[in-house]
Each structure stands twice: as structure tokens, then as C-alpha cells.
N, C-alpha and C positions, 0 to 999 in steps of 0.2 A: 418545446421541451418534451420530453419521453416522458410515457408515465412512469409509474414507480412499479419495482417488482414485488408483490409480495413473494416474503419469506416464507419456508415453509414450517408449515404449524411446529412450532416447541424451539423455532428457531429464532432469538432476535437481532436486533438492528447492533447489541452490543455484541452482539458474538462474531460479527462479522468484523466489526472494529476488532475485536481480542484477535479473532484471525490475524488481520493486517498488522498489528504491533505486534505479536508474535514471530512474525515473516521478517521484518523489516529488523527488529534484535537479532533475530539468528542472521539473519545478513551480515549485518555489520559484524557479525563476531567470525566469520570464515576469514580464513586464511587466504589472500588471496593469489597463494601457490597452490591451493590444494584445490586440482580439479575433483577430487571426488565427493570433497567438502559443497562444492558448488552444486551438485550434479543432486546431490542429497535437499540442498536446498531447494531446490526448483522441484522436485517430485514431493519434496514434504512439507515444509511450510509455508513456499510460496503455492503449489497445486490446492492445497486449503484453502488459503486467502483468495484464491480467485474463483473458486468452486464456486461462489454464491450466483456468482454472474453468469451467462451463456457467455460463451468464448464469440470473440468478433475473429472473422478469417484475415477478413481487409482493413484495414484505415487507411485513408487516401494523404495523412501525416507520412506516410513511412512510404519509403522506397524511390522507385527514380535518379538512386543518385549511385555513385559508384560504390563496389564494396573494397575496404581497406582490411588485409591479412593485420592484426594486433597481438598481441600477446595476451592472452587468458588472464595471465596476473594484470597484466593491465587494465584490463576492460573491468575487473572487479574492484581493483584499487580505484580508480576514477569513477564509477558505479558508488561504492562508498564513503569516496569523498563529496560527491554529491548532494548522496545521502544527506550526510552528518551538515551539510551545508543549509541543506532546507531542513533540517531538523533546529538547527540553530536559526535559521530564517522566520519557521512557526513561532517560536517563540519569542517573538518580538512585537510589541503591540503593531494592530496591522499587518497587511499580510504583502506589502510590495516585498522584502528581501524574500518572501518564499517566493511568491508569484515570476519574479525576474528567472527564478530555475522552472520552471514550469514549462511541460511543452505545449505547444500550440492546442493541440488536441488532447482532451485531459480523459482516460477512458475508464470513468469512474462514471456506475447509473444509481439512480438513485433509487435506494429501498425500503420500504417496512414493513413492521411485523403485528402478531395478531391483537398487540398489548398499546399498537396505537406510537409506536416509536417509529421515527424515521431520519433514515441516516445514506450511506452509499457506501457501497460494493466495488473495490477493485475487478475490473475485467481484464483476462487477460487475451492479449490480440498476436495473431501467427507475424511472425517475423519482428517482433517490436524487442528493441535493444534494451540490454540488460538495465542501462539506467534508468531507461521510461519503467520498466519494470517496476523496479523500487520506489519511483515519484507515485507510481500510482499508488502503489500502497499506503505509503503515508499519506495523502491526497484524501484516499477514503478514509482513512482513520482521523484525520482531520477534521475535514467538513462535517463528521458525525459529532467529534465533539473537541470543538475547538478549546474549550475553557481548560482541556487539560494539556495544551500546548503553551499557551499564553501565560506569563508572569512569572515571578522568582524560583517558580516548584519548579523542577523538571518533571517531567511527565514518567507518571510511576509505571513501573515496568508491572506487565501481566500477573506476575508472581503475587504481587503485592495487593493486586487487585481484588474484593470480594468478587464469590463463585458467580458465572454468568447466569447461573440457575437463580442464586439471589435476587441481582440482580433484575431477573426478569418479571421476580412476583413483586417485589419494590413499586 
């Protein structure tokens, strides 16, 4: 197992989780005809959510296999069909329905912070497909904290959330 990263000072294990649910909402809400909508996502709130991690070049997950020309809209409609699949996956006592969409290599490391919390950081890796993209984020928002995946609540959007500042003196 890899050690854990520390965060850096003023930064916690929740803010990283706020990252990744942040990413993974403005995901699902793109169009997905609008490459510019896409294009935005990846430099804004997906580039955030995986800032925390060192980027990986290689994973021996990806490649090797042929590449297929798709349609944009496609690859983001099936990207957030996914999504929404293991999001409804997490929240089900247990985690087989989510685990069955998971891929093999899961490139989330694991992090904490100076307040003694510890959680995991989406990485993002060169050439990895738009879905792994999106598992990973949920994946690390998950595993930091499951209990708000699991049970009749849906899992409350960022908005609603107290400030991560709170939070952090909490």
C-alpha cells in the first residue's frame, strides 16, 4: 500500500471530497452536445479535483487495445450514464452494485490532513477515458465518506453543505 499524501497546511481531507462532488455535479449537468461545456469542465472542476494528487503519466489499465473514432456526445452521454449508475450503486447498502462499474485499477491515493483526517484524492492519469475520469471522482468522494452515500438521504449537494473552513475547525 502507498503511503498517504499529506495535504497541504490549511487544506483538508474534506475539501478534497468538496472538490470531487463538485466535479462530478457539474458533470452530470453538461450537455452532452456541448463541446465547450466539456472542455470547461475538464480545465475547471475536474482540473481542481485532481490538483490534489501528482498526476500519473502511465497506468498499465489503459492502452493496448485499439482506438474507436465515437461521437463526443456519446462518449459523455455513456460517461454519465455511468455516473448516475454508480451513484445509484453507492447508495445501496454494500458496495457490490457500485464495485461491478469499477475499473480494475482504481487511481485514487490515499490522503490527510494536519487536523488528523484522512480520506483519498482523485488522480488524474494521461490518456484515461472520460468514464474512468468520472468513477474516479466519485470513488474518492466515497471512500472519504461513505455514510453520505448509503441510506434513504441522497447525498447533499455541496451547496448545502457547511463551509469547509467550518468544517475544518469542527
Amino acid at each position: 500500500m502507498r503511503p498517504s499524501l499529506e495535504l497541504p497546511r490549511g487544506r483538508t481531507v474534506l475539501d478534497v471530497a468538496d472538490t470531487a462532488r463538485v466535479a462530478i455535479d457539474s458533470f452530470l449537468a453538461i450537455d452532452p452536445n456541448d463541446k465547450a461545456a466539456l472542455s470547461q469542465w475538464l480545465i475547471g472542476p475536474y482540473r481542481r479535483a485532481v490538483a490534489f494528487a501528482p498526476k500519473r503519466v502511465f497506468s498499465s489499465s489503459r492502452g493496448g487495445g485499439s482506438v474507436t473514432q465515437l461521437a463526443l456526445a456519446s462518449v459523455v452521454a455513456d460517461a454519465q450514464t455511468l455516473l448516475r449508475r454508480a451513484l445509484e450503486g453507492a447508495s445501496q447498502p454494500g458496495a457490490e452494485a457500485l464495485l461491478e462499474l469499477v475499473p480494475r485499477v482504481v487511481d485514487v491515493i490515499p490522503v490527510h490532513d494536519t487536523h488528523g483526517g484522512h480520506g483519498f484524492a482523485p488522480q488524474d492519469v494521461a490518456h484515461a477515458k472520460l468514464a474512468s475520469r468520472v468513477l474516479v471522482l466519485l470513488l474518492a468522494d466515497y471512500l472519504t465518506r461513505p455514510d453520505e452515500y448509503v441510506g434513504d438521504t441522497p447525498r447533499p449537494p455541496i451547496e448545502r453543505r457547511p463551509s469547509t473552513k467550518m468544517l475544518a475547525l469542527g
